[in-house]
C-alpha positions as CSV (number, residue, x, y, z in Angstrom):
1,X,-71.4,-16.6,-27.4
2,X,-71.4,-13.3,-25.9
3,X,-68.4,-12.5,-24.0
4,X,-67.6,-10.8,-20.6
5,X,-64.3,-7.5,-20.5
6,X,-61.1,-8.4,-19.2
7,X,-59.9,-6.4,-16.1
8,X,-61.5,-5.5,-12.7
9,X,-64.7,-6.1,-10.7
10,X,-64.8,-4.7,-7.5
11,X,-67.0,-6.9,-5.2
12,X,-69.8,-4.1,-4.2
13,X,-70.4,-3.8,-0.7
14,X,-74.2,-2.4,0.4
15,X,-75.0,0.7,2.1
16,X,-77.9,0.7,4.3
17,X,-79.3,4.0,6.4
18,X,-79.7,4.4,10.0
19,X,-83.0,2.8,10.0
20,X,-81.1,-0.3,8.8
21,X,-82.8,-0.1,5.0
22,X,-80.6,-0.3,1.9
23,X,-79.6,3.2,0.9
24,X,-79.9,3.6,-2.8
25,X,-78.9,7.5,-2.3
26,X,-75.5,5.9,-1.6
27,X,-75.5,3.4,-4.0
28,X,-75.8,5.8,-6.7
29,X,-72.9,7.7,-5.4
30,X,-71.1,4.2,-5.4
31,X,-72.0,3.6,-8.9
32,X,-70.4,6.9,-10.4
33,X,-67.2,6.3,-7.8
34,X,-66.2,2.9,-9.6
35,X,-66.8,4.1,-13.2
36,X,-64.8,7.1,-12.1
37,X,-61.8,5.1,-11.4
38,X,-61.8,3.1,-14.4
39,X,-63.2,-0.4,-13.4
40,X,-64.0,-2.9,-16.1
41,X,-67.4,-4.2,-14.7
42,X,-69.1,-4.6,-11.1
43,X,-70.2,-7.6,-9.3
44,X,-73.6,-6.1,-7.9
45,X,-74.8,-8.5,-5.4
46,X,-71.9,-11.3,-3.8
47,X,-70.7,-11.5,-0.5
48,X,-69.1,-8.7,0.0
49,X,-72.5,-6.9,-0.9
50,X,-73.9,-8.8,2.3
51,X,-76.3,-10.8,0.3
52,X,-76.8,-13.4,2.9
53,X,-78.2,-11.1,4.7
54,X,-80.4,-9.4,2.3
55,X,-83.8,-10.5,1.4
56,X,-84.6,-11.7,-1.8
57,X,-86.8,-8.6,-3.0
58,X,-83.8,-6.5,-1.6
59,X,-81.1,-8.5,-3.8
60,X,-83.4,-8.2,-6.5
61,X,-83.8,-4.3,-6.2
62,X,-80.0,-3.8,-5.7
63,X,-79.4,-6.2,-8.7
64,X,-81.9,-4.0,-10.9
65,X,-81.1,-0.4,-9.5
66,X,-76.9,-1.5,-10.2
67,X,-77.5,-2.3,-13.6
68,X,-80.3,0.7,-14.4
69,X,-77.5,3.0,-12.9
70,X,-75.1,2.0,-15.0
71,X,-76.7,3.0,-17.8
72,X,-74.5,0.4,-20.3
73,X,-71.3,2.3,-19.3
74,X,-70.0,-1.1,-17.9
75,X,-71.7,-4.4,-17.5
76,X,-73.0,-5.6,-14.1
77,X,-72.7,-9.3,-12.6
78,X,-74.7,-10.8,-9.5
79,X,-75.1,-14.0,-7.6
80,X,-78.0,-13.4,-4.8
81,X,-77.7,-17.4,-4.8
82,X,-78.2,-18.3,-1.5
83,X,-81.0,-21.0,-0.8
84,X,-80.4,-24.3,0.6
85,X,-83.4,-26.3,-0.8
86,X,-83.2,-26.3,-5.1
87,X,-86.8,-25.1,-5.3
88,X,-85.5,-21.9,-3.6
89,X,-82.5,-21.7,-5.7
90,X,-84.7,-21.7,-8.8
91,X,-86.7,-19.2,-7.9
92,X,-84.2,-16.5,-6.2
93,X,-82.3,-17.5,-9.5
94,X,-85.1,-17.1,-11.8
95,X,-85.9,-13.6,-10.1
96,X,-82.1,-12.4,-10.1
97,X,-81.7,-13.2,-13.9
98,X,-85.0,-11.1,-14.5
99,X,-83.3,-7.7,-13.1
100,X,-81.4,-7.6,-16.9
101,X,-77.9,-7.9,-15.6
102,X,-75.5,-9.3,-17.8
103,X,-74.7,-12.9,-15.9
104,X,-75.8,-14.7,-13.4
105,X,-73.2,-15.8,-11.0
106,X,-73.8,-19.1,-9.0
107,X,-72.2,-19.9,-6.0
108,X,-70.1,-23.4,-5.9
109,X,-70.7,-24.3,-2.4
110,X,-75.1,-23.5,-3.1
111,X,-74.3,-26.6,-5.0
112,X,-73.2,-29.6,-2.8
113,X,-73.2,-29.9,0.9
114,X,-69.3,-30.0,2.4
115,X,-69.0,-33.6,2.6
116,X,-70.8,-34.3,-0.9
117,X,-68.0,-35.4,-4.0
118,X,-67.7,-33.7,-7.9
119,X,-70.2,-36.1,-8.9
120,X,-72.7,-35.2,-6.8
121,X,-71.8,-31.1,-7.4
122,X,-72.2,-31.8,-11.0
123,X,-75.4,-33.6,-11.0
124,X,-77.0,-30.7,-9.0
125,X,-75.8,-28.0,-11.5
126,X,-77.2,-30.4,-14.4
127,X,-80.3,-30.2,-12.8
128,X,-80.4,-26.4,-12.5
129,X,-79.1,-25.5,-15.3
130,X,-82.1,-27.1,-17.0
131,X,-84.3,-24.5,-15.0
132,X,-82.8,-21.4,-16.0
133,X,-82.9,-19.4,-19.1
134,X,-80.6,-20.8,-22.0
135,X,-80.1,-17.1,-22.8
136,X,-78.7,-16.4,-19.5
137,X,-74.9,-16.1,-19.1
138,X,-73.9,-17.6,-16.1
139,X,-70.3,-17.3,-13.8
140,X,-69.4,-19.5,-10.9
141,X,-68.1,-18.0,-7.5
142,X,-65.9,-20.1,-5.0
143,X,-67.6,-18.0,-2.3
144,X,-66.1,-18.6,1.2
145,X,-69.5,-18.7,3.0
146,X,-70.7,-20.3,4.7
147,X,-67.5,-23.1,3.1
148,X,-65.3,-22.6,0.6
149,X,-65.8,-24.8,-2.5
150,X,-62.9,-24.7,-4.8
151,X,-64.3,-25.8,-8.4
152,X,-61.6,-28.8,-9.7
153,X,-60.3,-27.8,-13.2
154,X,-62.2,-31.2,-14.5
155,X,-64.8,-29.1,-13.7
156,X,-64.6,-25.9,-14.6
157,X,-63.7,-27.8,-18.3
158,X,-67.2,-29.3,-18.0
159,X,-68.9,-25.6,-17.0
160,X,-66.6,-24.4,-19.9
161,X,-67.8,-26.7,-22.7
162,X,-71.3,-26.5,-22.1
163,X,-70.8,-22.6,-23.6
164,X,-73.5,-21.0,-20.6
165,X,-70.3,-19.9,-18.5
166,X,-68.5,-17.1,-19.3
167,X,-67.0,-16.1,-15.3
168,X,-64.8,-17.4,-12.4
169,X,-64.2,-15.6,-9.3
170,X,-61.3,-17.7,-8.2
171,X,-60.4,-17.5,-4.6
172,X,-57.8,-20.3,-4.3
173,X,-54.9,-17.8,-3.6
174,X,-53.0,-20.5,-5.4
175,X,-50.7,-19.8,-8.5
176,X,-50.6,-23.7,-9.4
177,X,-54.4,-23.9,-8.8
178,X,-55.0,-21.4,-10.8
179,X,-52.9,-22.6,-13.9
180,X,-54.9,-25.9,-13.8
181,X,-58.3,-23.9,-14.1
182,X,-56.9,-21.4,-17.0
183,X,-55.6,-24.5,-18.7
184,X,-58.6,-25.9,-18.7
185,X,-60.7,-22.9,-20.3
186,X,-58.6,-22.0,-23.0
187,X,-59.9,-21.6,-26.0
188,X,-63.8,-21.4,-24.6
189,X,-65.5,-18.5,-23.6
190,X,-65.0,-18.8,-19.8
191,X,-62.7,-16.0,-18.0
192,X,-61.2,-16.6,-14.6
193,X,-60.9,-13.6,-12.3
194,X,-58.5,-13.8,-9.4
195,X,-59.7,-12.7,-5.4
196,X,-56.7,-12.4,-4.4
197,X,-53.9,-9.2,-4.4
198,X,-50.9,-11.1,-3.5
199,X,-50.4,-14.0,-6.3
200,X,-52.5,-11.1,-8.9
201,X,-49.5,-10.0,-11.1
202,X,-47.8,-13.2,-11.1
203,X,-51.1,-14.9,-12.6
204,X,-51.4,-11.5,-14.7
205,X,-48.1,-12.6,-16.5
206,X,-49.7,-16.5,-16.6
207,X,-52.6,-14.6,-18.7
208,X,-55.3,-14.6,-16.5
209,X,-58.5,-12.3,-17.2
210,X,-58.6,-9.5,-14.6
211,X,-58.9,-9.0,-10.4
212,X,-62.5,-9.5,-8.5
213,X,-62.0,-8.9,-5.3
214,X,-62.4,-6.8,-1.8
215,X,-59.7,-4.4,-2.4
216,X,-61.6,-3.0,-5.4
217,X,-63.6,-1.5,-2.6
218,X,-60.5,0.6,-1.6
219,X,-58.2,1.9,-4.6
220,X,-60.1,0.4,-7.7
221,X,-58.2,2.8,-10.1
222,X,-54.3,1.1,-8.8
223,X,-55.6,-2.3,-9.8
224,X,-56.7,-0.8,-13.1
225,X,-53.3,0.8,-13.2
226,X,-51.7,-2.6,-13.0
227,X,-54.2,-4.6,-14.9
228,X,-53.3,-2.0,-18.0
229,X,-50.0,-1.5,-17.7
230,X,-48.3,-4.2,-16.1
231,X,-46.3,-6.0,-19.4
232,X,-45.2,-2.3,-20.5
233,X,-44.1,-0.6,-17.0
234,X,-42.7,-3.7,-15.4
235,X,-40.7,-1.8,-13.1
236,X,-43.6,0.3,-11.8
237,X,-45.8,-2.5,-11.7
238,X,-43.4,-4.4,-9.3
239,X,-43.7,-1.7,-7.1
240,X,-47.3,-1.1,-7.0
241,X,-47.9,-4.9,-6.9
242,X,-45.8,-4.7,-3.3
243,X,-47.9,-1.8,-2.0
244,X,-51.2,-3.6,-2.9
245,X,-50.5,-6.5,-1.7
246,X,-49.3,-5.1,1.9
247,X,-52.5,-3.0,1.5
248,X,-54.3,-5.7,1.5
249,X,-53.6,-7.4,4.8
250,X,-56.4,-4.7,5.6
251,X,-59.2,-7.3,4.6
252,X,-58.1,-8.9,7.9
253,X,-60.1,-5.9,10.0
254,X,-64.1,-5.8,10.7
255,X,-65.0,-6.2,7.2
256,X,-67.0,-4.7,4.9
257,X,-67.5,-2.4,7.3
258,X,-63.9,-1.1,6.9
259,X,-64.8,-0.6,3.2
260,X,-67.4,1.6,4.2
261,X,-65.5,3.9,5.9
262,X,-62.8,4.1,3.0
263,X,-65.7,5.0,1.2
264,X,-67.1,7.6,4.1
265,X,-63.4,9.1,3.7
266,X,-64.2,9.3,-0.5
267,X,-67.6,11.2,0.2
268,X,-69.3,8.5,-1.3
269,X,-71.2,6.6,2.0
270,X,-72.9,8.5,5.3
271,X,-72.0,5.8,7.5
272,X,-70.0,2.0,8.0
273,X,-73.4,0.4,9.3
274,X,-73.2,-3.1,8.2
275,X,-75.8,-6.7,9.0
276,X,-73.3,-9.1,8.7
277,X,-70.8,-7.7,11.3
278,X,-71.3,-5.4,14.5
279,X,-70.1,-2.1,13.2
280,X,-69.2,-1.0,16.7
281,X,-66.8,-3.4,17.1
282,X,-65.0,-1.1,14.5
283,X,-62.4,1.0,16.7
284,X,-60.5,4.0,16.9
285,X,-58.0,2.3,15.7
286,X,-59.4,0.5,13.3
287,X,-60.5,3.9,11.5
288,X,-56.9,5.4,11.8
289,X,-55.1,2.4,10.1
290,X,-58.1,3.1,6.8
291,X,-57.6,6.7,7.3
292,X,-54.0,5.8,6.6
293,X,-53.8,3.4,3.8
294,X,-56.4,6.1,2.1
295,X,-53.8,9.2,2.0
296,X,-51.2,6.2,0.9
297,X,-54.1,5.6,-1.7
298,X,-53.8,8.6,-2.9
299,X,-50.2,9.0,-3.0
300,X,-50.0,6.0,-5.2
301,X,-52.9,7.2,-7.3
302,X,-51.5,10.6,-7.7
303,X,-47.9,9.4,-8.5
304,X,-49.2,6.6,-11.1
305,X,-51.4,9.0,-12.4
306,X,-54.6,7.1,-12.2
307,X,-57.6,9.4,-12.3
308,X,-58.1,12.3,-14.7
309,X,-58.8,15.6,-14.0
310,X,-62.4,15.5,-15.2
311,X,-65.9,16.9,-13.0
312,X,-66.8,14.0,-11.2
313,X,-70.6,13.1,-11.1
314,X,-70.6,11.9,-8.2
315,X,-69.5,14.7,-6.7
316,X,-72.1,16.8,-8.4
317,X,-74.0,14.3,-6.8
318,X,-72.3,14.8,-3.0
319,X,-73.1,18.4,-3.5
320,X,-77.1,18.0,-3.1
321,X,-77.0,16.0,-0.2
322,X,-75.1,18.5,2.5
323,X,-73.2,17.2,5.4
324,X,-73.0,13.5,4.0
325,X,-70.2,12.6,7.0
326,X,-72.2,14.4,9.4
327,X,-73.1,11.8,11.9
328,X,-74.2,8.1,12.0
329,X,-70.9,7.2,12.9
């Protein structure tokens, strides 16, 4: 069964322009910013990418244009599973696994209504299962939206027998929790990923498989710091694992559009424009507390020695498009 890299997977978030259209300019940028700092793989088209609020051709493009980009430098993941009815599920499926990305991630709350048991989750993913590709490798995320539906670890067993699964964004935020679900995949093919920064290095000790999450966003080159070095620089990795953890409290503001202004501050995106939030709502204030944690970014990344001193492409690429920060704001 083919098999998906340990480590981190930022959760991309979606640039659009000021005519409220996705803006692949930016995406591109985006692209070479994550390889850059060292991430393991990129989860193209979840949440955080605004994908509820994408259409389906647009998920599809993003989905393609991530993975094309990427060039085979570092495998790309997406969901875009966001239908109600199962005929629509099929098909935005169907149409996702099409774009050549390397799994297809299903969202656990697509496949039961809130008040609906295991049973009924499990006879539903049966049943979709038998639409899609056998070839396709598939992940499960326990998206929050529009509930959270935390897969039981009798389940994940099942996902993890049948051999299609190879991926679990896990956002529990539970240590025990997650100890019942890596129990219950070991020895099979299926990884679980953890969404949250403050239990991440204690379930890095427990052996779990790397970090997908919003922070990745942020500073994705500290989490590869720790997700590389933690067992040899315990010390150091203490200390970093603090400073994430408080950074993280910053998922609390407006966002993603918060991301996109970290990213505005890299060079990377011309503006925090978002669909699924009001990204005038984001304040003054708002922008100095990122504009903070980015220069404590950087003094972290500079004192853990995360980046190399290498010409950045997408730099080269910031240098054709002239006054990038220039308004839009």
């Amino acid at each position: 069964m083919k098999k998906i890299a340990d480590g981190v997977w930022p959760t991309m978030v979606t640039p659009f322009t000021e005519n409220n259209e996705v803006d692949f300019n930016a995406l591109e940028r985006a692209i070479e910013w994550y390889i850059h700092h060292g991430v393991d793989g990129l989860f193209a088209v979840c949440q955080s990418s605004e994908m509820f609020f994408l259409s389906l051709e647009e998920r599809v493009k993003i989905a393609s244009f991530v993975k094309e980009q990427s060039a085979g430098r570092i495998p790309v993941i997406a969901s875009g599973h966001i239908a109600d009815s199962f005929d629509d599920q099929v098909n935005e499926l169907k149409r996702m696994a099409e774009t050549g990305i390397d799994a297809l991630v299903l969202i656990t709350n697509r496949l039961a209504r809130q008040e609906e048991s295991d049973h009924v989750w499990q006879s539903n993913l049966e049943r979709l299962l038998e639409e899609l590709p056998d070839h396709m490798p598939l992940g499960l995320y326990e998206c929050p939206f529009p509930y959270k539906r935390l897969v039981s670890p009798e389940l994940l067993k099942v996902c993890a027998g049948s051999g299609r699964f190879l991926f679990l964004k896990d956002t529990s935020c539970d240590i025990d929790n997650i100890m019942a679900k890596m129990e219950a995949v070991k020895g099979t093919g299926l990884k679980i990923y953890n969404a949250n920064t403050a239990t991440l290095l204690k379930t890095l000790q427990l052996g779990i498989s790397g970090y997908s999450g919003i922070m990745g966003n942020f500073h994705p080159d500290l989490y590869v710091w720790l997700m590389r070095k933690w067992s040899v620089k315990r010390e150091e990795a203490d200390h970093l694992a603090d400073f994430l953890s408080m950074a993280s409290l910053i998922e609390k503001q407006l966002y993603p559009v918060n991301a996109k202004y970290y990213l505005m501050l890299e060079g990377v995106y011309s503006n925090y424009h978002s669909r699924s939030k009001n990204h005038h709502e984001f304040t003054a204030t708002n922008r100095l507390e990122v504009e903070q944690l980015h220069r404590l970014s950087k003094a972290f990344s500079e004192q853990y020695q995360t980046v190399n001193g290498t010409e950045l492409r997408y730099k080269q690429l910031l240098e054709m498009q002239d006054g990038v920060l220039e308004g839009g704001v």
